[in-house]
TILO-170011 format. One record per atom (N, C-alpha, C): x negated, y negated, z negated. Coordinates in steps of 0.1 Angstrom, whole numbers, plus 5000, padded with zeros to 4 digits. Atoms other than C-alpha are relative to their C-alpha. Example, Ala and Ser with C-alpha at 12.3 -4.5 7.8 and 13.67 -1.06 7.14 Angstrom:
499150125000/487750454922/499149885000/500950115000/486350114929/500849894992/
This chain:
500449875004/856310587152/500050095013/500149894991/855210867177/500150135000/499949925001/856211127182/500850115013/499749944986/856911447210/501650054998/499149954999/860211557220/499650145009/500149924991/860711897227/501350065007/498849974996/863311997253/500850114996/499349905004/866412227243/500350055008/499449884990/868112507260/500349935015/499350084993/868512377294/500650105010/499349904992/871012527320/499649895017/501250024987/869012437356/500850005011/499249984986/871712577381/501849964995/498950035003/875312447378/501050125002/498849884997/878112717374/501549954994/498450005005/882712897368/500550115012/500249994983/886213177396/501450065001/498849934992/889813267406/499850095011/499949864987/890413577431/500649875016/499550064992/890913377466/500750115013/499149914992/893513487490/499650035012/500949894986/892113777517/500949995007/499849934990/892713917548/500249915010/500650104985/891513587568/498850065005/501750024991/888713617594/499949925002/500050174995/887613287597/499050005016/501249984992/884613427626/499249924999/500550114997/882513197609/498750054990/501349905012/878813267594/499849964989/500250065006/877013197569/499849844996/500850154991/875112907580/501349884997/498550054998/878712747586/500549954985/499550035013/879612807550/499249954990/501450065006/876312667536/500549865002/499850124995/877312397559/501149914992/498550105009/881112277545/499049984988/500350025016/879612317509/498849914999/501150095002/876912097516/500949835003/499050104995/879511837532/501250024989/499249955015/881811927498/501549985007/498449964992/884712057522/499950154999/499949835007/885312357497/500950095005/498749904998/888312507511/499650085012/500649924988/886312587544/499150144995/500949955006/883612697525/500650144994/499749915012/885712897500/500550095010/499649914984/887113087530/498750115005/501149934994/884013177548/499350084991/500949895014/882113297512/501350094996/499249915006/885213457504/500350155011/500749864985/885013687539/499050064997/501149915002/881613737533/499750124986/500449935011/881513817499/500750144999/498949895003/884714057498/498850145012/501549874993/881614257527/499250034991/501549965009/879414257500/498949955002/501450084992/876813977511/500449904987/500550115013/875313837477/499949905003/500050195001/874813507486/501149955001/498750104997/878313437496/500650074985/499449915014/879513647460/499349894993/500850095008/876713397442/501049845006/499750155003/878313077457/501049974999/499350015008/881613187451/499849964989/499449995020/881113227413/499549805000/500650175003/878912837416/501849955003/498850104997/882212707434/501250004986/498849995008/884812847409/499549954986/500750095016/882312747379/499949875001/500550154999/881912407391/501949945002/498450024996/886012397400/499549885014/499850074989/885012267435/500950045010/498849924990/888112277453/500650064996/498849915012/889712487427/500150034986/500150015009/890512507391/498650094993/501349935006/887112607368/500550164995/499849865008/887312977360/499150104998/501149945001/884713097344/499750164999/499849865002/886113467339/499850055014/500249974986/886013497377/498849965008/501050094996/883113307381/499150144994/500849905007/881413607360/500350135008/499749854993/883013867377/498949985018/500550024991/881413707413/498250014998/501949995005/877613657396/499950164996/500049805005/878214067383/499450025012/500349924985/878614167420/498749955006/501050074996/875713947432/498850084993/500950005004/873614017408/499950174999/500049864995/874314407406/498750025011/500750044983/872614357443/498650004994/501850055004/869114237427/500449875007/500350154998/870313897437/499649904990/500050045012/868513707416/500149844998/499250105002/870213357417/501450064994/499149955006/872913527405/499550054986/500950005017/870913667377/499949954987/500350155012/869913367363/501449954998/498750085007/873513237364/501250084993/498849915011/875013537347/499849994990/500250065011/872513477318/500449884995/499150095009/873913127317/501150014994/498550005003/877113237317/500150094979/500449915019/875713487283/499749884990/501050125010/873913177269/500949944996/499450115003/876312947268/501950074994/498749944997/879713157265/500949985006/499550064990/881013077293/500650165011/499449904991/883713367306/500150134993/499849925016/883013597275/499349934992/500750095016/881313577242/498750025004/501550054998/878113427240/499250174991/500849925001/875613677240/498149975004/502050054990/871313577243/499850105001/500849874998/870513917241/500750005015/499749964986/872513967271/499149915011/500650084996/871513647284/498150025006/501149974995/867513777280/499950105010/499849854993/868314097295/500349925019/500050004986/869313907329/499349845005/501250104995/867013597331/499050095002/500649905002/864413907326/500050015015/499649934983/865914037359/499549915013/500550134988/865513757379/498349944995/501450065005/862213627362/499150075009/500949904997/860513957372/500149975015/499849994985/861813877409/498949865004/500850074998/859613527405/500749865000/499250025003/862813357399/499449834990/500550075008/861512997381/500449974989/498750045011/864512857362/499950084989/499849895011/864813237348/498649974996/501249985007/861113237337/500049914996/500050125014/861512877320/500750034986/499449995009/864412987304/499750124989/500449875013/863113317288/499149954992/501049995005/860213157281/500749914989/499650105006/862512907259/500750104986/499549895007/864313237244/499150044992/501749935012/860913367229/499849894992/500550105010/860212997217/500449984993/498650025012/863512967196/500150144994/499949875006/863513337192/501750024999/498750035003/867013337200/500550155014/499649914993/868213657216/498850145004/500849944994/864913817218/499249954983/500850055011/862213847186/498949905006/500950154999/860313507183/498850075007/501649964998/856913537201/499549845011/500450084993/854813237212/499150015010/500649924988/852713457237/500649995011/499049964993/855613527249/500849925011/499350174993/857013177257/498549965008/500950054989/853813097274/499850075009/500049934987/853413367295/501049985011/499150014992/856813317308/500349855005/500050124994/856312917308/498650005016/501050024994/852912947326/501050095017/499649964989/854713157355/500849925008/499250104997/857112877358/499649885006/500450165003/854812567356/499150065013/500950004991/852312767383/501150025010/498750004986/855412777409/500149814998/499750164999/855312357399/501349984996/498850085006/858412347376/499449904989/500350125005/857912007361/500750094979/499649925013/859812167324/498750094993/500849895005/857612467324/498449914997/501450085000/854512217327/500049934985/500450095011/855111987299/500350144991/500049885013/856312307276/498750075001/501549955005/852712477280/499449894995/501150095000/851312167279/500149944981/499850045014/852912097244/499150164990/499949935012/852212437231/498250044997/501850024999/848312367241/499649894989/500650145006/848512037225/500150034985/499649935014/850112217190/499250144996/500749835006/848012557191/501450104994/499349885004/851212767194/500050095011/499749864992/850913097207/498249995008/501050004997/847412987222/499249874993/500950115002/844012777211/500149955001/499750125000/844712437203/498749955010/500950114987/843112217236/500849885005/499750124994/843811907239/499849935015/500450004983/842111867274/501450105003/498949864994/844312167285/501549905000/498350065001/847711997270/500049905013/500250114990/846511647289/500050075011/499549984987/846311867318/501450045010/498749944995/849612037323/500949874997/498850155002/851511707311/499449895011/500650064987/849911507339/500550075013/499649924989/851011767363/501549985002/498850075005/854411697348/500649885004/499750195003/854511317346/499649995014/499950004987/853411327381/501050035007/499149994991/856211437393/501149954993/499450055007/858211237367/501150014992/499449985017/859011377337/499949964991/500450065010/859511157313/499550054984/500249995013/859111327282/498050064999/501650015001/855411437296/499249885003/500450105000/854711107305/500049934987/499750045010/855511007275/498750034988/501249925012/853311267256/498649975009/501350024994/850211157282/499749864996/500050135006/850910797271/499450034984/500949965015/850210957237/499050054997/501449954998/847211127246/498549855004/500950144997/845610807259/500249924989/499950095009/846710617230/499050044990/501049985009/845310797205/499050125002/501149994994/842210957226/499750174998/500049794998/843411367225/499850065013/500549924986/842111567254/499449845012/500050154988/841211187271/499349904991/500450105004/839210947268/501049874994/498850105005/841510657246/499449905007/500150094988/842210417273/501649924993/498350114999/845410157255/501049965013/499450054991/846010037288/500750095011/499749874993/846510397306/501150034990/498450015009/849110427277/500749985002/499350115001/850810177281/500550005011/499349964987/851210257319/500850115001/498949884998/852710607314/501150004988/498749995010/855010507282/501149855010/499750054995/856110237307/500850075014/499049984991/857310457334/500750124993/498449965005/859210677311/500549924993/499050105009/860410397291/501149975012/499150044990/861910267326/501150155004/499249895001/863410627328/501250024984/499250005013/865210527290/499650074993/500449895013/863210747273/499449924989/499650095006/863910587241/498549974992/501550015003/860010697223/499349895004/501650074995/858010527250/500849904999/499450135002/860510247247/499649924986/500250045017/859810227212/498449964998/501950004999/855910307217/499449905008/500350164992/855710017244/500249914989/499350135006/857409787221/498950014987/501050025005/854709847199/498849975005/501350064991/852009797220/499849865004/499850144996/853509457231/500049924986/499150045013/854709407190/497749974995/501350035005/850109457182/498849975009/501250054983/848709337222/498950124997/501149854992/847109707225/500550025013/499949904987/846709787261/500949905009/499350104993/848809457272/499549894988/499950115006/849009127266/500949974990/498650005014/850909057227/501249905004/499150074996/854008957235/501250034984/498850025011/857108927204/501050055010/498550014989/859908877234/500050155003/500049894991/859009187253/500050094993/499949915011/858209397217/502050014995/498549975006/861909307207/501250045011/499149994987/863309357245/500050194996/500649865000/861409717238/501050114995/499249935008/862909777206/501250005000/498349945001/866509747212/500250045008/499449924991/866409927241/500150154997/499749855006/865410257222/500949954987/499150015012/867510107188/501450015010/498249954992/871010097214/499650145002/500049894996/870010447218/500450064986/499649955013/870310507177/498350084995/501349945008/866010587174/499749874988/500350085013/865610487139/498849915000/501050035005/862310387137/500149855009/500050114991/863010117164/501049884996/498850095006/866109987148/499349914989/500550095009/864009937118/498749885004/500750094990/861609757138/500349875002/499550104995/863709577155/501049894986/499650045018/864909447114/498949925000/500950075006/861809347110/499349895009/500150094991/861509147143/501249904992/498950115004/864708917131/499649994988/500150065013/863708927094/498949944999/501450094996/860108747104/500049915011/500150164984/861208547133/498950025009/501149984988/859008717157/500550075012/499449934987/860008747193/501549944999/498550015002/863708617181/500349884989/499550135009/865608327158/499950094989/500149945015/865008457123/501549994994/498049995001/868508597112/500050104992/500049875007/868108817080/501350045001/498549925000/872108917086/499950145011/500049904994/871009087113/498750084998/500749905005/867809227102/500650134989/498749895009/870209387074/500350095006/499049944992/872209507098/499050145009/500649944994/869709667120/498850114985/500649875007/868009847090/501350054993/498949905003/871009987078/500150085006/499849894986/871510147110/498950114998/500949915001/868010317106/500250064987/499949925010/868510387072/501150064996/499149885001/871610557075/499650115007/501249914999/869410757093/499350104993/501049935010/867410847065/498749935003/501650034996/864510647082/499249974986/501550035011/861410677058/499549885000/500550174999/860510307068/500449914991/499550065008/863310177052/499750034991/499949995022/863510367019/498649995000/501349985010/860310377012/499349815000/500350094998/860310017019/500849934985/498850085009/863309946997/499250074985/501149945011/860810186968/499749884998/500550075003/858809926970/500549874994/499150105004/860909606968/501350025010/499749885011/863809726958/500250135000/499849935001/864010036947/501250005002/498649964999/867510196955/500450145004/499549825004/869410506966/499250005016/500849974989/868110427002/498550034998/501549975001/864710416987/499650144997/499949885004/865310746971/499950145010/500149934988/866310937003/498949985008/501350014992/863110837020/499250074992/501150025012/861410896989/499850195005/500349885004/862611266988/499950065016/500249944986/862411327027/498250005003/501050004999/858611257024/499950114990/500749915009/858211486993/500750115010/499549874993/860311757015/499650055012/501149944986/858311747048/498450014992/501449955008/854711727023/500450154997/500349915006/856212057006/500150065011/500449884988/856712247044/498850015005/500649974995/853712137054/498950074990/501049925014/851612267021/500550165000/499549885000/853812587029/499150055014/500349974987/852412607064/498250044998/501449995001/848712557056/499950104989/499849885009/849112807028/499850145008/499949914995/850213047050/499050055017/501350024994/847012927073/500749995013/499450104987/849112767103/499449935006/501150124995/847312557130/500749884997/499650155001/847912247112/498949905004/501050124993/846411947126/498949924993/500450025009/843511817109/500649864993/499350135006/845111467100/501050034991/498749965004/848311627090/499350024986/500249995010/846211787064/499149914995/500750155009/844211487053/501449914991/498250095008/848411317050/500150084988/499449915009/848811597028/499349974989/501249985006/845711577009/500049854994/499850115007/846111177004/501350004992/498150065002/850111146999/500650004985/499049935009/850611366966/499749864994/500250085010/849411086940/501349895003/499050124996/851710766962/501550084995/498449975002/854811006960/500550064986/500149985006/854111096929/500549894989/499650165006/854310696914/501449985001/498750044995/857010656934/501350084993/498949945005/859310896918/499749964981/500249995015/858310766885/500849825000/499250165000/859610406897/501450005006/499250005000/862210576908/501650034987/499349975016/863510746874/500049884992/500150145007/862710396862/500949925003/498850004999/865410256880/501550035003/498449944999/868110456874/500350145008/499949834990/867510766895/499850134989/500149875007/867911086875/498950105006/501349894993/865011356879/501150115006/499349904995/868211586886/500449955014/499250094991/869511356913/499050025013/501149994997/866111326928/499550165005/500249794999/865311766928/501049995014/499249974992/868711736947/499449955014/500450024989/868111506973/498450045007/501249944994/864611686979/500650155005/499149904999/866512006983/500849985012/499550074987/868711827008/499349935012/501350064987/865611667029/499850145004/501049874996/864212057029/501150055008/498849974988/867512177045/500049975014/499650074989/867811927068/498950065009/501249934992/864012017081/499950125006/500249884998/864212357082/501450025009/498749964995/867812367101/499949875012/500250064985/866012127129/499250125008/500549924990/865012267158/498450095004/501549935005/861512317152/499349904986/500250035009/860912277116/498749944998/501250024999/857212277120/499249895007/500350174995/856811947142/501049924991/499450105005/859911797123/499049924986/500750045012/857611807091/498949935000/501550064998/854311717109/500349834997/499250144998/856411387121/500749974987/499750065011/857711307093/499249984990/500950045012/854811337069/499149895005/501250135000/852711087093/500649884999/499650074996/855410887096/499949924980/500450035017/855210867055/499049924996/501350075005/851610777053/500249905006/499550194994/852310507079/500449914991/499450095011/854410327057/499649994988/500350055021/852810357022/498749925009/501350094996/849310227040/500849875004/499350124997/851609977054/500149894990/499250075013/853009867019/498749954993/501250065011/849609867006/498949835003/501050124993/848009607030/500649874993/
């Protein structure tokens, strides 16, 4: 199964600050104190930035607060560590800025605050500041401290990704590839994730492996795939590990191999990606690539289907129906009903998505009739669709969780039908 990840909140500069004890002159400059701290001989360091800072020279106030947030050389204290990014940042220093917002974002030294948090990535952004302009732009995308706006998040990614932050690159690059906040372009997306993956980001390498795979913004090249889900797979990103191992599992874009398909899949299944576990089930329960061992095919779809993986239950629907088959059953009717809410409300949904949509109702439809047939209550059933829609809507971005999960649905009934 394919599918993009998108990155969460990330904190870019490491931070924490006790009061250190004055009224040394060390006569020693900056430069000097750059120096120990680079050579991680903090107590020089803390010395010389503690001279400078107590003058009022932001940069040594800013690497204070990093030292005492990081507890290098001295216990973490993030209350002091706040008080040193204030004075800094007061200044218009804007490395300090940005790590006062972390300190808001994360609550780290008082209470978490994003609004504060926007309020001084803002500060720093406007100075040209990268980190800060990734991170605001991430605050508009979640809508988390600031009202949602996906203009908003691009503007502040695109400032980021044209300074060459590898982050800000694959985040326009996705929100090109999805038509949020701007005109769905697939060329466009393939371009900023390339700019990305070039510099070795796996999760844009990952999504340019998926562009080549199935022929969005790029000519579909299997074997150009299969090269860029291969150097983030070697990075452990567990997708392309998964997405290799299919490539090797149907000889697209390589030579078919079983061995190297099942090497694939338990490298993203030890990670706990469902779809690969069950996979990797159905490598041992066919004897392909491995000694045929239904104990541990069992075993390995359990794993996924404690999950919830739609592979399984809708597998176990078919022969046999059960409670696992049930929870697939109603996790497909619960991403079909977000995305029938989305297109409703005239959302850029994908054209495929709504073709899934448009085939699906009748199969899930059977299916809950073979599920009341063995033994499943229509009340039982309501619930656990009720309980799939939660779960969706209380992921990170409801609106890819649903897309991904409704293709991942058709997958498997076309599967069943062959």
């Amino acid at each position: 199964m394919k599918k993009l990840l998108f990155p969460v909140f990330v904190l870019s500069v490491a931070l924490g600050i006790p009061q250190v004890a004055g009224g040394q002159t060390t006569g020693s400059t900056m430069e000097q104190g750059r120096t120990a701290l680079a050579r991680s001989d903090f107590n020089t360091a803390l010395l010389i930035f503690n001279e400078f800072a107590r003058a009022g020279n932001a940069e040594a106030q800013f690497q204070l607060g990093l030292i005492y947030a990081n507890g290098n050389g001295v216990g973490k204290d993030y209350a002091a560590a706040v008080q040193w990014f204030r004075l800094a940042a007061d200044q218009g220093y804007a490395p300090a800025q940005f790590s006062l917002g972390v300190t808001y974002a994360r609550g780290w030294g008082h209470v978490q605050n994003f609004a504060e948090a926007a309020s001084w990535y803002r500060l720093a952004a406007d100075q040209g500041y990268t980190q800060a302009q990734f991170n605001l732009g991430l605050l508009y995308y979640h809508g988390t401290g600031v009202v949602q706006n996906d203009a908003e998040a691009i503007r502040w990614y695109r400032l980021a990704a044209d300074q060459g932050d590898a982050q800000a690159q694959f985040n326009l690059g996705f929100m090109y590839d999805y038509g949020r906040g701007v005109v769905r372009n697939h060329a466009e997306a393939a371009r900023w994730y390339l700019l990305a993956a070039d510099q070795g980001d796996a999760q844009a390498q990952h999504s340019l492996g998926l562009m080549y795979d199935q022929g969005r913004g790029v000519v579909r090249n299997h074997a150009e795939a299969a090269r860029w889900y291969r150097l983030a797979a070697d990075q452990g990103f567990a997708l392309s590990q998964y997405n290799l191992g299919l490539m090797y599992d149907e000889g697209r874009g390589v030579v078919q191999s079983f061995a190297e398909a099942v090497r694939l899949y338990r490298l993203a299944a030890e990670q706990g990606y469902a779809p690969a576990q069950h996979n990797l089930g159905l490598m041992y329960d066919q004897g392909r690539g491995v000694v045929r061992n239904h104990a541990e095919a069992a075993r390995w779809y359990r794993l996924a289907a404690d999950q919830g993986h739609v592979g399984v239950a809708l597998e176990d629907i078919i022969d046999p129906v059960n409670s696992l088959g049930a929870a697939g059953w109603a996790r497909c009717v619960a991403a079909d009903t977000t995305v029938a809410a989305s297109i409703v409300r005239g959302d850029p949904v994908p054209k495929p998505i709504v073709q899934a949509h448009e085939a699906i109702g009748p199969s899930l439809t059977a299916m809950r009739h073979r599920l009341i047939a063995r033994g499943n209550s229509p009340a039982s059933l309501d619930n656990l669709v009720r309980n799939s829609g939660a779960q969706i809507l209380a992921s990170p971005d409801p609106f890819l969780t649903a897309f991904q999960s409704l293709e991942r649905c058709t997958e498997v009934i076309a599967r069943s039908a062959r």
